[in-house]
Wavefront OBJ file of the C-alpha trace (Angstrom):
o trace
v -12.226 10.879 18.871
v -15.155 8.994 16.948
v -14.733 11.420 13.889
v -10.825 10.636 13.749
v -11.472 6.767 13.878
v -14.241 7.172 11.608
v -11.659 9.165 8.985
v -9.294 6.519 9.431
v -11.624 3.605 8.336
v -12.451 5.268 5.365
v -9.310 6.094 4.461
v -8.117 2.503 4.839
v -11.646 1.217 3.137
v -10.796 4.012 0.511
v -7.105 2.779 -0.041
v -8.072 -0.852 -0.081
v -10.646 -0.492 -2.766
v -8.096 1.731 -4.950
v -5.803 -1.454 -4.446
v -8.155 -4.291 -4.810
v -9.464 -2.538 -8.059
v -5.892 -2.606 -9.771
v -5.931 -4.742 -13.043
v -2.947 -5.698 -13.266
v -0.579 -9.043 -12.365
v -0.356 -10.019 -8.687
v 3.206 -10.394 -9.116
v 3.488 -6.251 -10.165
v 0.803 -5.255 -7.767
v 2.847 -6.941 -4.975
v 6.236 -5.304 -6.208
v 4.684 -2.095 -6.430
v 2.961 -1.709 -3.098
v 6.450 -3.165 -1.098
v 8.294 -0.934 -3.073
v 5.684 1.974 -1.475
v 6.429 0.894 1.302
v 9.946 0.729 1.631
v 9.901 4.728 0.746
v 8.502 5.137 4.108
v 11.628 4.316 5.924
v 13.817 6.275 4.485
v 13.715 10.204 4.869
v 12.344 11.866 1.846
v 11.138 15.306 3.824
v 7.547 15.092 2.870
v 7.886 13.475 -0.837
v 7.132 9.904 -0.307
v 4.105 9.344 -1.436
v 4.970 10.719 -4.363
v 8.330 8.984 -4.783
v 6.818 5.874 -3.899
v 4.738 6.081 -6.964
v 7.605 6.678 -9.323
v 10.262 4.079 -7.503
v 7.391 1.104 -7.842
v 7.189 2.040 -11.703
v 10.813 2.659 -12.069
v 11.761 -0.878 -10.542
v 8.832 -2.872 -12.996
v 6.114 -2.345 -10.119
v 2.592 -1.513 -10.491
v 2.794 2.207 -10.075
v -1.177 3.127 -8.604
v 0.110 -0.140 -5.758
v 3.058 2.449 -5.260
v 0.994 5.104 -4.391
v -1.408 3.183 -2.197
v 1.660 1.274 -0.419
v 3.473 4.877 0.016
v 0.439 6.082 1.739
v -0.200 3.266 4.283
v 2.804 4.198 6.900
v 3.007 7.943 5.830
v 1.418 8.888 9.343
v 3.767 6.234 11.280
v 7.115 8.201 10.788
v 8.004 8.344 13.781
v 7.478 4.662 14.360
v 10.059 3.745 11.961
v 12.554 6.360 12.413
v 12.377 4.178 16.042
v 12.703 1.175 14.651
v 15.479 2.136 12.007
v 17.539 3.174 15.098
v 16.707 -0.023 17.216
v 17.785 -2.184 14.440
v 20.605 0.000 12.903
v 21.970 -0.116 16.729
v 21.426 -3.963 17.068
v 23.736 -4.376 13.470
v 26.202 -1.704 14.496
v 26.574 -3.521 18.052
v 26.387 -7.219 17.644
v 27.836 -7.235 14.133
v 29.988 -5.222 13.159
v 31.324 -4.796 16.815
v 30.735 -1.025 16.984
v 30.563 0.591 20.447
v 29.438 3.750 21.352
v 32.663 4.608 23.566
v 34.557 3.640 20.722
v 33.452 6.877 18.680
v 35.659 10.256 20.083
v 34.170 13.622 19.350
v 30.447 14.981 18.755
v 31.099 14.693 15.077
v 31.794 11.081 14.931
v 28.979 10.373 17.188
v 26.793 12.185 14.820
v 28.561 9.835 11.868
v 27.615 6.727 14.032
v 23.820 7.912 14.474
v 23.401 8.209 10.496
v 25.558 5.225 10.282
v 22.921 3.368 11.873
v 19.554 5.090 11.080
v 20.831 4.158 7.693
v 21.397 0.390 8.408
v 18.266 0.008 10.059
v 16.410 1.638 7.305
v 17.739 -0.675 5.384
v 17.248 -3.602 7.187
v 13.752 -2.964 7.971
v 12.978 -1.881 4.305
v 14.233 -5.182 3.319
v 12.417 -7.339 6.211
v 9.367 -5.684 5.703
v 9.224 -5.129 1.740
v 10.082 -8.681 1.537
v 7.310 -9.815 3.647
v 5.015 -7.537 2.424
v 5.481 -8.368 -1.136
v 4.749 -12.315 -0.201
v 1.560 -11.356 1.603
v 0.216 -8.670 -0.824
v 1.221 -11.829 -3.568
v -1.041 -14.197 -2.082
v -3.928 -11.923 -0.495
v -4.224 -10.333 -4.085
v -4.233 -13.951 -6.041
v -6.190 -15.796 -3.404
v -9.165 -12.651 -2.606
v -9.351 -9.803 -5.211
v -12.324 -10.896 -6.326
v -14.073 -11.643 -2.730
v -12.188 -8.647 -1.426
v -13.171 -6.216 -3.732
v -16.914 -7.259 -2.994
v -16.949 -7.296 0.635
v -14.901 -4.092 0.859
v -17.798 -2.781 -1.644
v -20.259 -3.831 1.145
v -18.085 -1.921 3.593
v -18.297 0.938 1.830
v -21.965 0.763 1.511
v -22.203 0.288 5.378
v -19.915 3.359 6.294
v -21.859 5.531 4.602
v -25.350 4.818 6.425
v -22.848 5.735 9.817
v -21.850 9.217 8.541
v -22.542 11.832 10.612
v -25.381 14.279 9.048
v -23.440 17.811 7.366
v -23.898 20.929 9.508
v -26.397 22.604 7.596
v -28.150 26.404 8.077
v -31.620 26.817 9.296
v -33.032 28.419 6.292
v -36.259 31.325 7.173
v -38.646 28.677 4.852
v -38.021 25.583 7.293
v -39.207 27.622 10.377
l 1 2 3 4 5 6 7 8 9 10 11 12 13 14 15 16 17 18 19 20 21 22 23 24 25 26 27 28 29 30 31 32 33 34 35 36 37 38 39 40 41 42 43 44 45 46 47 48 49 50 51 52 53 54 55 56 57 58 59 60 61 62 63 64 65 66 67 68 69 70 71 72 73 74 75 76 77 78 79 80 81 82 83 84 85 86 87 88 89 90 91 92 93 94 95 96 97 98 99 100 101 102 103 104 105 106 107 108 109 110 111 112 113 114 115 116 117 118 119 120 121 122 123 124 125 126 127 128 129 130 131 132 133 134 135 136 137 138 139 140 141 142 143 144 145 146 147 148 149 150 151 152 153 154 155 156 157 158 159 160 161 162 163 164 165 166 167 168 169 170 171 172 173 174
């Protein structure tokens, strides 16, 4: 359990430097990583890191803050697909006055599933990129300087914690 935390630090250390490093405006470093993000809730079977790249450039983003924002909620999938249903089901229910019982057949219950996995995904995407983009704004004006350096000292720290290669006995150290 140790090694998996310790894989996860550095890959958020590792991330975090790539993004702090950018030189580029806030305002396109911000745009790019929320537009990374926003990928993430929307199904894209394995290609979202990669298309989170490419929609952060295509939309006037920063497309290396794509990349980096794509990659932060890869491994939650299953998180958002939750939450895209929760909120999909809260629009669908209390807003457009759509009830389950209302909905005959397996087919049209299927249509009312994507109906609001798709709603959600875009409410969420919009919630979150949104508030994303306004942090990332401000964190990356404010600290990218004083970031960059402490994260450096990070770095420097994890790698005194590393735990030593599994190496051979050679015959000339016995």
């Amino acid at each position: 359990m140790s090694k998996l935390w310790l894989k996860l630090e550095r890959a958020f250390l590792y991330y975090s430097v790539r993004l702090f490093r950018i030189r580029d405006a806030s305002e396109l470093v911000a745009r790019g990583f929320a537009l990374g993000v926003i990928v993430n809730f929307f199904p894209t079977f394995g290609f979202g890191v990669v298309l989170s790249g490419f929609v952060a450039r295509l939309l006037g983003g920063n497309m290396m803050a794509g990349f980096v924002g794509g990659a932060t909620l890869t491994f939650f999938w299953p998180f958002l697909f939750y939450f895209n249903m929760l909120a999909g089901g809260w629009v669908l229910t209390a807003i457009l006055m759509v009830e389950p019982a209302m909905v005959e057949g397996a087919r049209a219950a299927a249509l009312l599933w994507g109906t609001a996995f798709m709603i959600g995904a875009l409410v969420n995407s919009l919630i979150i990129g949104g508030t994303l983009y306004i942090f990332v704004r401000s964190l990356f004006r404010a600290y990218r300087e004083s970031g960059l350096s402490a994260l450096s000292r990070s770095l420097r720290r994890h790698q005194g914690r590393a735990p030593a290669p599994n190496r051979p006995v050679s015959a000339k150290s016995v």
